[in-house]
Structures are given as C-alpha cells and as structure tokens.
C-alpha positions as CSV (number, residue, x, y, z in Angstrom):
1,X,7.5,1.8,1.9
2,X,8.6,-2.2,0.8
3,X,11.2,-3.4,2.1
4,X,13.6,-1.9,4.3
5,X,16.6,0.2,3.8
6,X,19.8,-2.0,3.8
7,X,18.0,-5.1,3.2
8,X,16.2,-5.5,-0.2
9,X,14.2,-8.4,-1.2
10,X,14.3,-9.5,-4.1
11,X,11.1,-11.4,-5.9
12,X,11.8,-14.5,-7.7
13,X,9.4,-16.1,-10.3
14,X,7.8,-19.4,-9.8
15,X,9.5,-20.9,-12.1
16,X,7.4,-24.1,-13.8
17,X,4.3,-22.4,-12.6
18,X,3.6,-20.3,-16.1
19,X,0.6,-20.4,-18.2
20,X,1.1,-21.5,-21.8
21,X,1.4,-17.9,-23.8
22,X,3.4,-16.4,-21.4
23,X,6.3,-15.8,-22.2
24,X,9.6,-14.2,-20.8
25,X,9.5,-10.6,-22.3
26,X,5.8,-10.1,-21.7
27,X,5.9,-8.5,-18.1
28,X,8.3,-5.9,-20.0
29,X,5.7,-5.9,-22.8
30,X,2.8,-4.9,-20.5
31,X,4.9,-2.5,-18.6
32,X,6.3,-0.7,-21.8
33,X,2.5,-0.7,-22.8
34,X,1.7,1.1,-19.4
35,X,4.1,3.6,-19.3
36,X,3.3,4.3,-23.1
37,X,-0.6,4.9,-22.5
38,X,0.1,7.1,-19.5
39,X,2.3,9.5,-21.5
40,X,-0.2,9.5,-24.3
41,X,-2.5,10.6,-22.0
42,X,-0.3,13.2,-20.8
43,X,0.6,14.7,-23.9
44,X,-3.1,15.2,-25.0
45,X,-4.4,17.0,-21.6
46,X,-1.0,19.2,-21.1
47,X,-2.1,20.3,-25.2
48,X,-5.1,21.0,-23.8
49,X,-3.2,23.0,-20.7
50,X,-1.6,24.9,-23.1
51,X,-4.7,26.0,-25.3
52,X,-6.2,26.8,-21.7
53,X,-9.1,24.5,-22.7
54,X,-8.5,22.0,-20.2
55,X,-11.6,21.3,-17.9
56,X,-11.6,21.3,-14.1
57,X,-12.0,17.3,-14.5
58,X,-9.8,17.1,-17.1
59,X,-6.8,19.1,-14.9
60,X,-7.5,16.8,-11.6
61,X,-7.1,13.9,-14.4
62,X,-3.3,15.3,-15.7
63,X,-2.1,16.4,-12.6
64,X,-3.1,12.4,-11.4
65,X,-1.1,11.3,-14.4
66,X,1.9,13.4,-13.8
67,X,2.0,12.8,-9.9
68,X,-0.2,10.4,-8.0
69,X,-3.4,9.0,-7.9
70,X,-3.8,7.0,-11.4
71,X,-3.5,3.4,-11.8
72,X,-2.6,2.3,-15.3
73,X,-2.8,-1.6,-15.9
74,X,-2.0,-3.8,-18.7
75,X,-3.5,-7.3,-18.9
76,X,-2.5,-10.3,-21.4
77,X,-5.5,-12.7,-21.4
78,X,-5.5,-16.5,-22.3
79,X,-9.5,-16.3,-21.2
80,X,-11.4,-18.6,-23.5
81,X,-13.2,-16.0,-25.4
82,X,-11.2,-12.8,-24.1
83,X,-8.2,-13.7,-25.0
84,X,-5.6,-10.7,-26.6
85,X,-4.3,-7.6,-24.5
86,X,-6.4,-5.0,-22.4
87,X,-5.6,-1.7,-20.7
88,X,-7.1,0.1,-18.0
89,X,-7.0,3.6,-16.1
90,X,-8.7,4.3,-12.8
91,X,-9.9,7.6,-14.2
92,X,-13.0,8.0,-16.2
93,X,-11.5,11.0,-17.3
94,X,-8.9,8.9,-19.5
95,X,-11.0,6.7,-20.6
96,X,-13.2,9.9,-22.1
97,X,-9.6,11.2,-23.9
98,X,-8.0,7.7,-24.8
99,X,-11.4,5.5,-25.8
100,X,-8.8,3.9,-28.6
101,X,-6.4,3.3,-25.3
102,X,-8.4,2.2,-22.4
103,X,-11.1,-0.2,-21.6
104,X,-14.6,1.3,-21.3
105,X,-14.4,-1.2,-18.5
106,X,-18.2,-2.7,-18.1
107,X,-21.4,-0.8,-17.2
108,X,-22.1,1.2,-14.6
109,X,-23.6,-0.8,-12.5
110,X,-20.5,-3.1,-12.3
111,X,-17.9,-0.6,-12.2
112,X,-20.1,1.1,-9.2
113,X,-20.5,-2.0,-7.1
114,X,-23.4,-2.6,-4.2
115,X,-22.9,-2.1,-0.5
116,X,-21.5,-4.9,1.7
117,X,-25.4,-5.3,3.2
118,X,-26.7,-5.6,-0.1
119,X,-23.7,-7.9,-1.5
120,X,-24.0,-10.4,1.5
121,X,-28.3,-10.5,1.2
122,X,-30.2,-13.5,0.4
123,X,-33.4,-11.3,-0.2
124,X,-35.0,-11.8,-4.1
125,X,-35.7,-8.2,-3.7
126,X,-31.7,-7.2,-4.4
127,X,-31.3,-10.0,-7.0
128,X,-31.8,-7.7,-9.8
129,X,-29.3,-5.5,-8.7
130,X,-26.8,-8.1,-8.1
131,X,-27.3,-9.6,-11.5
132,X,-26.6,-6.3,-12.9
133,X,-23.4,-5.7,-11.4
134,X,-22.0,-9.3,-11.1
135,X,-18.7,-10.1,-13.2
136,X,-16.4,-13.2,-13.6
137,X,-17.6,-17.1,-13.5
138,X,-21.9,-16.7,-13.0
139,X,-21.8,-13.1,-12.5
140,X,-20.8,-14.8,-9.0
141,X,-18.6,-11.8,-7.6
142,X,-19.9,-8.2,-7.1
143,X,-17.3,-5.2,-6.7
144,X,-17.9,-3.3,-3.1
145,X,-19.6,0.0,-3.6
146,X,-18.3,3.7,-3.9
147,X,-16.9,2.7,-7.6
148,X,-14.3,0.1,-6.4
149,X,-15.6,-2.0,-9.7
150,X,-13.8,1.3,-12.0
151,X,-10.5,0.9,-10.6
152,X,-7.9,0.0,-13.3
153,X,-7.8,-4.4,-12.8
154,X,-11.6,-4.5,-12.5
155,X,-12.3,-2.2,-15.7
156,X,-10.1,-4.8,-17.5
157,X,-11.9,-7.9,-16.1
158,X,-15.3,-6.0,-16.5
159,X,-14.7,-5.8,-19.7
160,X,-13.6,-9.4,-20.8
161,X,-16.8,-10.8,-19.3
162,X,-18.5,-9.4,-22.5
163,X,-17.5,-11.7,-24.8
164,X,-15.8,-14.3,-22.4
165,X,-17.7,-17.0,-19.5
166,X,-14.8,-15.8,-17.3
167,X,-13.7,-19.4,-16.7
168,X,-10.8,-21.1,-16.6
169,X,-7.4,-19.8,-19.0
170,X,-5.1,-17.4,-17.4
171,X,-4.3,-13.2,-16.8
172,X,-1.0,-12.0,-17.3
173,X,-1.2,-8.4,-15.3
174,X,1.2,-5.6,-15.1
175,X,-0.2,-2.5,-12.9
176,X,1.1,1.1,-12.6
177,X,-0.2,2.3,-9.2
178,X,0.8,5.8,-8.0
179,X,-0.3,7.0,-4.8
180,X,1.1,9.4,-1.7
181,X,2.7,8.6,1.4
182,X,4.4,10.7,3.9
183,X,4.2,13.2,1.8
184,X,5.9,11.1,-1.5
185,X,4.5,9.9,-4.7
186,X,4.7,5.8,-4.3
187,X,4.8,3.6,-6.9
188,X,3.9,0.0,-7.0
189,X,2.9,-3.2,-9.2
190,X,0.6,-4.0,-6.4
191,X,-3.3,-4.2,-7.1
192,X,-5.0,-2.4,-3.9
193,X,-6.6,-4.7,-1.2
194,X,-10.3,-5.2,-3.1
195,X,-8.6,-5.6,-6.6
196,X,-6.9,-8.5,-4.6
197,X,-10.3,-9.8,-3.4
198,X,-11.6,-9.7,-6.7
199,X,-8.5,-11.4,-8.4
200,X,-8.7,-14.0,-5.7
201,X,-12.0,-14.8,-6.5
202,X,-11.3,-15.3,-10.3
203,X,-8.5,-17.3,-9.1
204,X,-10.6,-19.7,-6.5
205,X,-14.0,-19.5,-7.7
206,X,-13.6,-19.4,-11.6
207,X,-10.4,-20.9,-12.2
208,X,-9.0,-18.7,-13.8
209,X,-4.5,-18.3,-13.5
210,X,-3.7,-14.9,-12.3
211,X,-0.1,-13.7,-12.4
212,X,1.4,-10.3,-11.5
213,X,4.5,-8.6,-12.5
214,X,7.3,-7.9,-10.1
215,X,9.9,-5.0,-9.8
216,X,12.4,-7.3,-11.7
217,X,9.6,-7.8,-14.9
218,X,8.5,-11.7,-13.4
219,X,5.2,-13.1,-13.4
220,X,4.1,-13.9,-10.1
221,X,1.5,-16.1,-9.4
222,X,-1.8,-15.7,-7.2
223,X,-2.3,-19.1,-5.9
224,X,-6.0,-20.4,-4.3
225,X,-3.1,-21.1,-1.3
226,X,-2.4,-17.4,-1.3
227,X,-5.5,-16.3,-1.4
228,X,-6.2,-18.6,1.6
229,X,-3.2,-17.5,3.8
230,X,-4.5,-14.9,6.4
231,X,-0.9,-13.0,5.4
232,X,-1.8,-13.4,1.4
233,X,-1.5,-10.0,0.2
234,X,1.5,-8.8,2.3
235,X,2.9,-11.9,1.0
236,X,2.2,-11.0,-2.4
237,X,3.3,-8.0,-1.9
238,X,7.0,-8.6,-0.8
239,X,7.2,-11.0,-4.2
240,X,6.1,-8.0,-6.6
241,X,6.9,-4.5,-4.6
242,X,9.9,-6.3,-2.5
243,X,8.3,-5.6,1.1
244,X,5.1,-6.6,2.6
245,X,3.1,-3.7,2.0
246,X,2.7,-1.6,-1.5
247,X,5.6,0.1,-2.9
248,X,8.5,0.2,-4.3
C-alpha cells in the first residue's frame, strides 16, 4: 500500500505553519513514546503467556500488539486547559494492563458513539443521549456508533475534554496503526477515515491546530482547506504514509 514501487513520495512539512510548542524533535518524541508503550504492553501480557495466566481477552490483546490490529497514539496538546502529553491504545484490554500508560479515554457513552439516525436527529427525545456522548467545542461532535469513539485518537481527545473547553490551541499527533492487507501486517501514521472526521471537526468547528507526523518524523498539518477538499484524506495521506491511501 502508499506509494508505488519505483516512485516514492516523499512528505514535506509545511514549513511556517507550526504551532508555538512544537518543536523539531517532537514527532520523534511521540513516536519513541509509541513504540515504548506498545512494548511495555508486550512484555506484561507475554509474562502473563508464560505463567499460562493469560486470559482469552488478554491473548487476542498480545497477539494485536505483536502483529496487527492495535493503534497506539501519542498526542502533545497546547489545548488551553489540556495541555501536556496523552497516549492512547484502541484496546480496552491495554488500557486494563497499562492504566499508568494509556488514557481511560472518556466514558462509555462517548467512546461508544450513537447511530448515524440518531446523530443526524433534531428530536428532544435523543438530546440526552447526544449530550452524553458529545466531545470537543459544545459537546458539538458525536463519534459514529459500534465503539468508533474508543479508537486510539478519539480516547485521547475524549479525555482532554475533561478538564479542557476543547477550543482553540493546537494537537501534535503521532499514530501507530497496524492493520492487514493481502495477507501483510501494514503499518501507517494515518488516523482511519472517522478519526479523520472527528479531527476535522476539532480542526473546523473548534479551532483547534491539528498536525500529524509523517514517515520522515514532520508535522503535518490538517487544514479547514483539507478537510474541505473532496480528495482530503487521500491527500493527507500521501504527505504522512507517502501514497494516497494508508500505509507505509
């Protein structure tokens, strides 16, 4: 996946286009941090292996880790009133074994998300539920359903929003995501296609200055302009993974 054999592309930074407090070793920072957390995690479930104490859920969780199928994301915030550095897994799993590591990531009702029907209703009769699991600037953006809201990126912006009006500032993120195709465990700094919703939203709607880190350790940034462009996230993708759809 990415670009194409024989001709690489290679992301550039947008140089000038920064937030203050980030600074040129901090996509390496992040992605040290990532690569760090994961093999904590590994190391405590494969004791666990070992023993031959390791839990059904808790084996699904390693063999994740080891192969595919975990995202582990870093974030450095500039959020007024979130500000410091977060990390994330996709699996509830590691969250349970690394509490001191990872994010609890918001409550349930946010990291579960509503239905598209129930997202896109004026009724008073789903308010409730959509107070309950809204996030960012006015609890304005609600994750889609079927636990897209307890993917790695989300978790971390869940969890700002308790302390923070998720407004305005800036998110440094670098993201670990592992995943099969054809067969192959892929790896990319690529959030999927509803992370990139919901980081397009804190971009647009609450003003907040998202950049992602690229193969070469740049921060790229998610424009409103990017987030606009019909071609936005393949576009995104060729600056971070090198090639318009995820991976490296």
């Amino acid at each position: 996946m990415g670009g194409k054999a024989g001709d690489p592309v290679t992301p550039t930074a947008n140089n000038g286009a920064v937030a203050p407090g980030i600074d040129q070793n901090a996509c390496k920072t992040l992605d040290d941090k990532n690569k760090a957390e994961r093999a904590k995690l590994i190391k405590k479930l494969e004791k666990k292996e070992k023993a031959g104490t390791i839990t059904q859920q808790q084996q699904q969780a390693l063999d994740k880790a080891r192969g595919s199928g975990m995202t582990v994301s870093s974030a450095s915030s500039q959020v007024p009133g979130a500000s410091g550095t977060f990390s994330a897994s996709s699996s509830g799993v590691a969250n349970a074994q690394c509490p001191s590591t990872f994010v609890e990531g918001g409550t349930g009702a946010q990291k579960c998300g509503l239905n598209k029907k129930t997202r896109a209703s004026k009724a008073k009769k789903h308010e409730k539920k959509k107070d309950e699991a809204g996030v960012l600037c006015d609890k304005s953006y609600v994750h889609p359903g079927g636990g897209k809201g307890a993917h790695a990126e989300p978790k971390i912006l869940n969890e700002m929003g308790k302390t923070s009006a998720m407004q305005g500032g800036s998110v440094l993120l670098s993201i670990d995501w592992r995943f099969r195709s054809e067969g192959e465990t892929v790896e990319s700094g690529m959030p999927c296609a509803d992370c990139y919703n919901m980081l397009c939203h804190a971009a647009k709607e609450c003003d907040i200055k998202i950049y992602i880190c690229d193969m070469n350790k740049n921060p790229q940034p998610l424009s409103k302009e990017n987030c606009d462009d019909p071609n936005g996230y393949q576009n995104l993708s060729t600056r971070v993974d090198g090639g318009p759809r995820p991976g490296r």
